[in-house]
C-alpha positions as CSV (number, residue, x, y, z in Angstrom):
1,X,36.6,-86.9,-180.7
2,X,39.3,-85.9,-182.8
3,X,42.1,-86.9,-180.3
4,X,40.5,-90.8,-179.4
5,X,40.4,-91.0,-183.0
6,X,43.9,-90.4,-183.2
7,X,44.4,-92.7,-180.3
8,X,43.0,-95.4,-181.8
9,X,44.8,-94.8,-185.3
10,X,48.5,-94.7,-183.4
11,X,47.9,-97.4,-181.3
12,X,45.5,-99.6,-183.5
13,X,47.0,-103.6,-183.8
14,X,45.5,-107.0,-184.1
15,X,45.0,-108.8,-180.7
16,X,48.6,-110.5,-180.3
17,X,46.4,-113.5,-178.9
18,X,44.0,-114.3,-181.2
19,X,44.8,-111.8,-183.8
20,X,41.8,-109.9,-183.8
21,X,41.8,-106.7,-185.9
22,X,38.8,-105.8,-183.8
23,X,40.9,-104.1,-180.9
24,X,39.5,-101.1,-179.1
25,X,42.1,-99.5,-177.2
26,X,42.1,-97.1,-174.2
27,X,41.0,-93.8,-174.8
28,X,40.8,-89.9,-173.6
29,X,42.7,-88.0,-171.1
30,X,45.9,-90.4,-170.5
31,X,46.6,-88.2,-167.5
32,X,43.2,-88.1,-166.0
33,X,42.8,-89.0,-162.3
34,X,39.6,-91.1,-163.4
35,X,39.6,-94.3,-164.8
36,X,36.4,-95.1,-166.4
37,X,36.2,-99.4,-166.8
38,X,33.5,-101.6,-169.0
39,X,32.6,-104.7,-170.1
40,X,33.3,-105.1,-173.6
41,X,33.2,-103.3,-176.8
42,X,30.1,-103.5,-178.8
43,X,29.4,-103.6,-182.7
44,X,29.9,-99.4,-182.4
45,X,33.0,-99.0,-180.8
46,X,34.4,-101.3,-182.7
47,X,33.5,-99.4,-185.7
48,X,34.9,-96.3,-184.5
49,X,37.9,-97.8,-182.6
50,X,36.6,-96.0,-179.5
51,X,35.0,-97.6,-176.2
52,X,31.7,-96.3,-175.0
53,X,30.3,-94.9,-178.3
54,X,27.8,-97.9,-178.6
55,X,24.2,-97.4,-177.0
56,X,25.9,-97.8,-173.5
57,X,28.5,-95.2,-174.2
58,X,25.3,-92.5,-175.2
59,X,23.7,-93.3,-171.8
60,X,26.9,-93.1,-169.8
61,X,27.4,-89.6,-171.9
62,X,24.3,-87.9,-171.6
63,X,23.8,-89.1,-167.8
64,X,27.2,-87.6,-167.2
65,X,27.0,-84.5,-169.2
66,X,23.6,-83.7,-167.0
67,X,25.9,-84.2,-163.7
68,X,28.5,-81.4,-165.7
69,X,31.1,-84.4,-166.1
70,X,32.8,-84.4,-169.9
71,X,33.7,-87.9,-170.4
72,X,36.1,-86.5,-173.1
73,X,38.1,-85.7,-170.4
74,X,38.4,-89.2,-168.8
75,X,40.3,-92.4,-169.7
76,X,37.9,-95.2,-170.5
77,X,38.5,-98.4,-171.7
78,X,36.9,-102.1,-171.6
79,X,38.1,-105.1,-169.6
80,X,38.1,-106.7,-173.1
81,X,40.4,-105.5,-175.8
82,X,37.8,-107.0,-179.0
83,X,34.7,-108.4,-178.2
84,X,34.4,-111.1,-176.4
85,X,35.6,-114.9,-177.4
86,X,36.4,-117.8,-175.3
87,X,40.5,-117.3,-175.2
88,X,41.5,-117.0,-171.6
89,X,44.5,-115.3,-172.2
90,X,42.6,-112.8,-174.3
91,X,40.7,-112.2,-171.2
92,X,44.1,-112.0,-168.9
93,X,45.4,-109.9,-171.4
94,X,42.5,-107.0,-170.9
95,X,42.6,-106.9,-167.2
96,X,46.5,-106.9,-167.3
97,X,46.0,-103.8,-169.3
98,X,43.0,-102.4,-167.1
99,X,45.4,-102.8,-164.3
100,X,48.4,-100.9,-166.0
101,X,46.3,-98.4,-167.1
102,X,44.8,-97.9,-163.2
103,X,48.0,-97.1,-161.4
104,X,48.3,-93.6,-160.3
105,X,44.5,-92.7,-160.5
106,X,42.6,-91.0,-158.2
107,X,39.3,-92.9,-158.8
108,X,37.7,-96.0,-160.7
109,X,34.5,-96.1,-162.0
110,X,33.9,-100.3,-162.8
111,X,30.2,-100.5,-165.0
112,X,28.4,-103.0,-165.7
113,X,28.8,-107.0,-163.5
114,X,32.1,-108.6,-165.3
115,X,34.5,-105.6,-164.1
116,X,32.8,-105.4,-160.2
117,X,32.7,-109.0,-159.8
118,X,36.2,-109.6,-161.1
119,X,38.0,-106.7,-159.4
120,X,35.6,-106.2,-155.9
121,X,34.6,-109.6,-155.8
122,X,30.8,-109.3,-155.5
123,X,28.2,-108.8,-157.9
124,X,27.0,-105.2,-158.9
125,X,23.6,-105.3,-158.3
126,X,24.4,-105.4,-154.9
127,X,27.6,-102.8,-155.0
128,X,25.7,-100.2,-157.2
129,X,26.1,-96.6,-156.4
130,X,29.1,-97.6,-153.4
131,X,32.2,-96.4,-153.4
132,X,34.3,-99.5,-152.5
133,X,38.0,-100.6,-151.8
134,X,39.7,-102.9,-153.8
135,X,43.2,-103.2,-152.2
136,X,44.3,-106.4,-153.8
137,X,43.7,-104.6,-157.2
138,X,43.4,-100.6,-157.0
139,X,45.2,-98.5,-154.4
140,X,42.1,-95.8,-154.9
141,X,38.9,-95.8,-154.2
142,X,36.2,-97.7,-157.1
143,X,32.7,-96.6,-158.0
144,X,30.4,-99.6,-158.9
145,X,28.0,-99.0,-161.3
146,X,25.6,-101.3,-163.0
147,X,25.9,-101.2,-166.9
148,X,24.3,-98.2,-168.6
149,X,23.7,-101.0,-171.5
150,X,20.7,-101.9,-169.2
151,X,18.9,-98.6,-169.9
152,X,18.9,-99.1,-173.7
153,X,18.1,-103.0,-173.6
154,X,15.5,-103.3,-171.3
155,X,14.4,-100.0,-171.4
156,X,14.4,-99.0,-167.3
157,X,17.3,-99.1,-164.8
158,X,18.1,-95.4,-165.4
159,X,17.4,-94.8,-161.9
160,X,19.5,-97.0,-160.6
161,X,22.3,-95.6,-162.9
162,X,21.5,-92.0,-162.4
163,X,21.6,-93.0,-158.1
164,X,25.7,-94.3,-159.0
165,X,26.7,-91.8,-161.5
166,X,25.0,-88.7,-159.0
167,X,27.5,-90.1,-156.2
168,X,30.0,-91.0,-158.2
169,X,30.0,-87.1,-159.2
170,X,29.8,-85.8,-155.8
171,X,33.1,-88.0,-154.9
172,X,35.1,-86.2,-158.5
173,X,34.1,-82.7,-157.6
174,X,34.5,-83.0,-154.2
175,X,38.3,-84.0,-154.8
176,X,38.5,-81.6,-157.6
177,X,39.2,-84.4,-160.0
């Protein structure tokens, strides 16, 4: 974690909206053909300045790591910049970025309902585990997963996770992403 660490130090700044010194910036492999796309930060990644280190984060790892995917090796980042407040333009100001950081990827992965609903347009539950378009926003093709925060909140959904990550797996290796 020694290079998102890094990241985060370089590019570390207050939200220039609300002034937030809670920012969690994009992190990982800035080259990576995946884009990986959450909600928000929690308590965690804002402690360690790096998204998906939080309970959702160790889900997302370990249930990738079993399907031989290093997240390490992926660029992941929330739809909001600091946790959440009612600012709109905070808001517009995360997806701008989500949006910058998604050109030239090969593949999205969206978790959790905020990112599908926004960017596909429907909700998750009903999108989970499909690979859809999203041509008014991405010009590649966008895994919809539901939140691996569900896992460690309620205590069940890891099915339903493991069923989007599994063919969200078979797409990355068999485009040799």
């Amino acid at each position: 974690m020694t290079d998102d660490f890094e990241d985060f130090f370089e590019n570390s700044i207050a939200c220039h909206v609300c002034g937030s010194s809670k920012v969690v910036p994009p992190v990982g492999n800035k080259n990576s053909p995946i884009l990986i796309v959450g909600d928000f930060p929690v308590d965690e990644d804002v402690t360690t300045g790096v998204p998906m280190t939080g309970p959702m984060g160790r889900v997302l790892r370990q249930e990738l790591g079993h399907l031989g995917i290093d997240i390490k090796q992926l660029r992941r980042m929330n739809l909001w910049k600091h946790p959440v407040n009612k600012n709109p333009a905070c808001f517009k100001m995360g997806v701008e970025e989500v949006l910058r950081e998604a050109k030239d990827r090969k593949i999205i992965l969206l978790l959790g309902g905020d990112p599908v609903k926004l960017f596909v347009g429907k909700s998750v539950m009903d999108l989970n585990g499909l690979m859809v378009e999203s041509s008014l926003y991405f010009s590649c093709p966008v895994f919809c997963c539901i939140s691996p925060g569900v896992v460690y909140k309620m205590g069940n959904g890891v099915g339903e996770i493991r069923f989007a990550l599994t063919k969200f797996a078979k797409y990355v290796q068999e485009n040799n992403l």
